[in-house]
N, C-alpha and C positions, 0 to 999 in steps of 0.2 A: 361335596368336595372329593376330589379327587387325587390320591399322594401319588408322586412319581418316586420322589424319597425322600429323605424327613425332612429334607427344607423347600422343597419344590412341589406345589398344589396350584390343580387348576377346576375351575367350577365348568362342572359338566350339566346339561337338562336333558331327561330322559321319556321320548314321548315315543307313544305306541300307537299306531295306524289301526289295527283291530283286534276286538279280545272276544274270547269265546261267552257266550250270554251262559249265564247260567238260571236256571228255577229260581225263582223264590221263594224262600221257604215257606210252609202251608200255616197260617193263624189257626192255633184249633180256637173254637169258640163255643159259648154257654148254649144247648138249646133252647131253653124256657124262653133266655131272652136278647139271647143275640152278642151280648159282650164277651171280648176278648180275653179267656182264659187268661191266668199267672201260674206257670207250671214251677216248683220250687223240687231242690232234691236235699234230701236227707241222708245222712251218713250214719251206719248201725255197724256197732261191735258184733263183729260174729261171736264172740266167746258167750256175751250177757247182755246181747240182744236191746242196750242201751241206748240213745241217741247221743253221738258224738259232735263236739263242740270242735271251731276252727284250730282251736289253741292245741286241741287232743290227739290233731290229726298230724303226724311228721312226714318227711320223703327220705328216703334212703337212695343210698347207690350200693349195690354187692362191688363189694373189694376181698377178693380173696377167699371167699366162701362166707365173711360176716359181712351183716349192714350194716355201712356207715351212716351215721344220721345226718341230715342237712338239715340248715336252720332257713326260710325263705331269704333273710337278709343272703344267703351265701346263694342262694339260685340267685337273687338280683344279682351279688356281684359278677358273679359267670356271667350273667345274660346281657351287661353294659359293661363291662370289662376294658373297651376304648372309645376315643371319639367315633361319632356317626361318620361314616362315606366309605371310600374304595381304596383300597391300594395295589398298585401294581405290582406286581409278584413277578413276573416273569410272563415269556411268551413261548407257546409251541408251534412247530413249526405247519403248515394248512395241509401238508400229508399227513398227520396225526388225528386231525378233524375228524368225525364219522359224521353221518347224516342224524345216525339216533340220539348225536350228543344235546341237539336242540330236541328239549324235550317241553319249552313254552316256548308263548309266541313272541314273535324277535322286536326286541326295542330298539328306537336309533336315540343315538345321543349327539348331543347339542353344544357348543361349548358357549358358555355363559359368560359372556366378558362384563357384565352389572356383576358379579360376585367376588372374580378373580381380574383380573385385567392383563390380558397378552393370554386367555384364554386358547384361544381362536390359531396364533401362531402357533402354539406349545402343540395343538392336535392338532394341526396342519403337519406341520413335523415327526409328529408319533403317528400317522396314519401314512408318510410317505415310507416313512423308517420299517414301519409293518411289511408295506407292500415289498421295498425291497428285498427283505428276507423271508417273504414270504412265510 
């Protein structure tokens, strides 16, 4: 979904023509006999050299020269904070562009009238409305 502003959403689909391949990652595996390693990590108190449990382990943020503690539930809430999609903010004008600003490779978008309906008009409109102000 796509907000233009709090009562106005239009369903966008976003597809990409090509992506750069990447490696993938190497399986280490057992010599003797051939199966697929389970690599696990372990977490050790520097002080006493103890193994530390999930529950043992905190995150902090530096505020002010002390650590604040975070609890995970406050990372989730940071981290899902609104609904999923895009909102419109504002537009700058295509002299402010740079070439390095694309710094992945370019999606086109789509507007999805099965989601939203009068898709299709709304970006017809905000793509002529772009052009004109360039």
């Amino acid at each position: 979904m796509f907000s233009l502003s709090p009562n106005s959403q239009i369903g966008l689909q976003f597809y990409t023509m090509m992506m750069p391949v990447k490696k993938p990652n190497a399986n280490k595996v057992h010599a003797e006999n051939n199966k697929i390693c389970k690599s696990t990590a372990t977490w050790v108190c520097q002080d006493t050299g103890s193994k530390l449990y999930k529950d043992q382990i905190g995150t902090f943020f530096p505020v002010g020269g002390e650590k604040v503690m975070i609890t995970p539930e406050d990372v989730k809430s940071i981290k899902f904070f609104d609904n999923p999609g895009m909102k419109l903010m504002g537009f700058k004008p295509r002299s402010d562009l740079k070439i390095f600003h694309n710094i992945k490779h370019s999606y086109f978008i789509y507007p999805d009238e099965k989601r939203v309906t009068g898709s299709s008009q709304v970006t017809d409109a905000l793509i002529k409305e772009m052009i004109l102000k360039e």
